[in-house]
C-alpha positions as a printed Julia matrix, in Angstrom:
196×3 Matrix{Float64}:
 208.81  77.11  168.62
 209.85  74.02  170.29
 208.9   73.05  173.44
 210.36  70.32  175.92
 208.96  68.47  178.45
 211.01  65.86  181.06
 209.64  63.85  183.9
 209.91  61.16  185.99
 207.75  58.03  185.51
 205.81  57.06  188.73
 206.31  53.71  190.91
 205.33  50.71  188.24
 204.36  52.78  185.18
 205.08  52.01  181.96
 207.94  54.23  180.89
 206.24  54.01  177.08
 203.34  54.71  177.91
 204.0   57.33  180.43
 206.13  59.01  177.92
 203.31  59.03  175.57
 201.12  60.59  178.4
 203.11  64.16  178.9
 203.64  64.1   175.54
 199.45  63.93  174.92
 199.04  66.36  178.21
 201.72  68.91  176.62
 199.57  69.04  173.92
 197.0   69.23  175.48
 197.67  71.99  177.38
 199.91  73.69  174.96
 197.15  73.68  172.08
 194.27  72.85  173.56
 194.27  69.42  171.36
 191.81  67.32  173.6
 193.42  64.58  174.69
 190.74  61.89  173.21
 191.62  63.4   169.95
 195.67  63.0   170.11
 196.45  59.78  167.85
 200.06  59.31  167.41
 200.97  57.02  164.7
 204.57  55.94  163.08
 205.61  56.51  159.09
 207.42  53.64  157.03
 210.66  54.66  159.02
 208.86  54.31  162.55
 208.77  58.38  163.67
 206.05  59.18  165.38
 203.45  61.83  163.96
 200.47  62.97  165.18
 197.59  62.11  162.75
 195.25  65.43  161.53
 198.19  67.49  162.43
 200.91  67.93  159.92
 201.94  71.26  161.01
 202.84  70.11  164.25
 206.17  67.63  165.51
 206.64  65.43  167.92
 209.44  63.31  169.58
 209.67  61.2   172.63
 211.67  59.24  174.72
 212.65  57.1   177.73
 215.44  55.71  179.88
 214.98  54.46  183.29
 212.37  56.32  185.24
 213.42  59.71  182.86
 210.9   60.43  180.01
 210.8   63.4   178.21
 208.69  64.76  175.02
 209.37  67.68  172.31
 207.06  69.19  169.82
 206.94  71.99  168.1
 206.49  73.33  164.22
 209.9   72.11  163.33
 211.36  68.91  162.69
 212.13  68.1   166.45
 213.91  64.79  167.79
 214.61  64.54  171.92
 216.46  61.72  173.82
 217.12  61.12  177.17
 219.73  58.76  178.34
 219.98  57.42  182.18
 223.7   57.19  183.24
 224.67  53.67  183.12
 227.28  51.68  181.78
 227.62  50.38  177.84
 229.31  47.64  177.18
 230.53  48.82  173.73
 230.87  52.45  174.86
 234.64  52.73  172.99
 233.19  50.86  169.91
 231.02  52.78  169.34
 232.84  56.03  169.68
 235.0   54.89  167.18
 232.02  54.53  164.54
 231.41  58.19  165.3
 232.54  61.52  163.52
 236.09  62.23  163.73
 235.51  66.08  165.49
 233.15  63.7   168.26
 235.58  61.41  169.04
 238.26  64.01  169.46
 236.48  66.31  171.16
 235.28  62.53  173.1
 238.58  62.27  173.84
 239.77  65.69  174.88
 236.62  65.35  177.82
 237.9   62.44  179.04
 241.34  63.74  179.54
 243.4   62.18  176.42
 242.28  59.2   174.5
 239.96  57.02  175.9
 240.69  53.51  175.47
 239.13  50.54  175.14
 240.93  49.31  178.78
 239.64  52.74  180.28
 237.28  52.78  182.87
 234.47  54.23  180.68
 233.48  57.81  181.11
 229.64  57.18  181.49
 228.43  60.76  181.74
 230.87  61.93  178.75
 229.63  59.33  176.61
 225.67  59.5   177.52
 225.87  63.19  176.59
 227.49  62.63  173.19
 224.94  59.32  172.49
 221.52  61.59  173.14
 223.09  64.15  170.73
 223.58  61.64  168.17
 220.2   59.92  168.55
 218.39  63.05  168.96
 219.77  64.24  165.14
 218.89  60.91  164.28
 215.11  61.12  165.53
 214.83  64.79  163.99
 215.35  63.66  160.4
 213.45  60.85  160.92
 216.3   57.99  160.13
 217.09  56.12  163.66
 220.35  54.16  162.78
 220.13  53.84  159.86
 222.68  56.99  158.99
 226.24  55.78  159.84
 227.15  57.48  162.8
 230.1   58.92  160.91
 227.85  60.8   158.62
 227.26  63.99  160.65
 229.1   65.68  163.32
 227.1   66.95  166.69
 230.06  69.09  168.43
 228.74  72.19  167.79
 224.82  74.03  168.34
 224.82  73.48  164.69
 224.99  70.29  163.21
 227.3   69.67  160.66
 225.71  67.55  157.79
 224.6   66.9   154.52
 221.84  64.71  154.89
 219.42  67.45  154.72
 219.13  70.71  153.11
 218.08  72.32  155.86
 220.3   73.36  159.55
 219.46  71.46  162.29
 220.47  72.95  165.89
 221.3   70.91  169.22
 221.3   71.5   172.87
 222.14  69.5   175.78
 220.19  69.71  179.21
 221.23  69.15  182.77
 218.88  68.2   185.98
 220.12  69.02  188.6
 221.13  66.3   190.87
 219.46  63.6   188.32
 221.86  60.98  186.74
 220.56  61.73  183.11
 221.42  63.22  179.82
 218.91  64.68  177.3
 219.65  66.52  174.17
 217.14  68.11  171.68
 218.02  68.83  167.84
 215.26  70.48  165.65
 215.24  72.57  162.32
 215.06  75.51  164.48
 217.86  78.01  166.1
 216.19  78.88  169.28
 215.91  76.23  171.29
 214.76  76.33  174.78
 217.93  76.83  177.3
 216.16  74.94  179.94
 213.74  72.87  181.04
 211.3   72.14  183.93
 211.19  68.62  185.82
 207.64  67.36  186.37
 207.39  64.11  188.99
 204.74  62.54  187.23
């Protein structure tokens, strides 16, 4: 089953390394792995694994003072994105899956266009759904964005044989998005906020 944990990082902490923190005290606690014996190492493609444990898998992330971590016995991939504005938001959009940038487009009222003010909570929800797919199979960007389509709990791909399932999360009253995709139906419907 996977499990999620989000949290803030505290005054001058290294957002990395706090994020790599709950993720070792979520294990900790969750499977009693002591925490001297957590080493979490990267394969060719730079995901993160936890050495000794091949059973067991990990994600992480960070944005702002927002980290978050989910493991689990599935392929898992998390991502948290602080509300802020992109640059390239509409470019980007456009490299996306036709259902995402209609459905892109139907959130933000009609087409969005480039001269738009951009919709920065619209578009931070779509971009952790993406990425989190993207850190569940292990690929980062190097699928074209185009390649799979996020609208629905199930992805729709063919990069894999097997489903992968997505949920978004809200905090409440916390300028963030964070989605969660894994190989596994159930996901969590919520999560807890730890002020770390």
């Amino acid at each position: 089953m996977v499990k999620i944990r989000l949290a803030r990082t505290g005054e001058g902490q290294d957002p990395s390394e706090a994020a790599r923190e709950l993720l070792v005290s979520a294990l900790e606690n969750e499977y009693g792995i002591p925490a001297a014996e957590v080493r979490i190492e990267k394969d060719e493609k730079g995901k993160p694994y936890l050495e000794g444990y091949s059973d067991l898998y990990i994600s992480i992330s960070h944005s702002g003072p927002y980290i978050a971590c989910a493991f689990g016995d599935k392929p898992v991939g998390v991502d948290t994105e602080m509300w802020k504005a992109h640059p390239k938001w509409r470019r980007i959009v456009d490299k996306m899956h036709l259902r995402e940038r209609e459905a892109f487009d139907r959130a933000c009222g009609g087409a969005a266009s480039e001269e738009a003010e951009e919709p920065v909570e619209a578009f931070c929800d779509l971009w952790v759904r993406k990425e989190s797919f993207l850190k569940a199979i292990g690929e980062g960007l190097r699928i074209p964005l185009y390649a799979f389509d996020t609208t629905e709990e199930r992805v729709r791909q063919e990069l894999r044989k097997e489903p992968y399932f997505i949920r978004n999360y809200r905090v409440e009253k916390e300028p963030v998005s964070i989605a969660v995709c894994a190989g596994e139906e159930k996901l969590p419907l919520d999560l807890s906020m730890w002020v770390w």
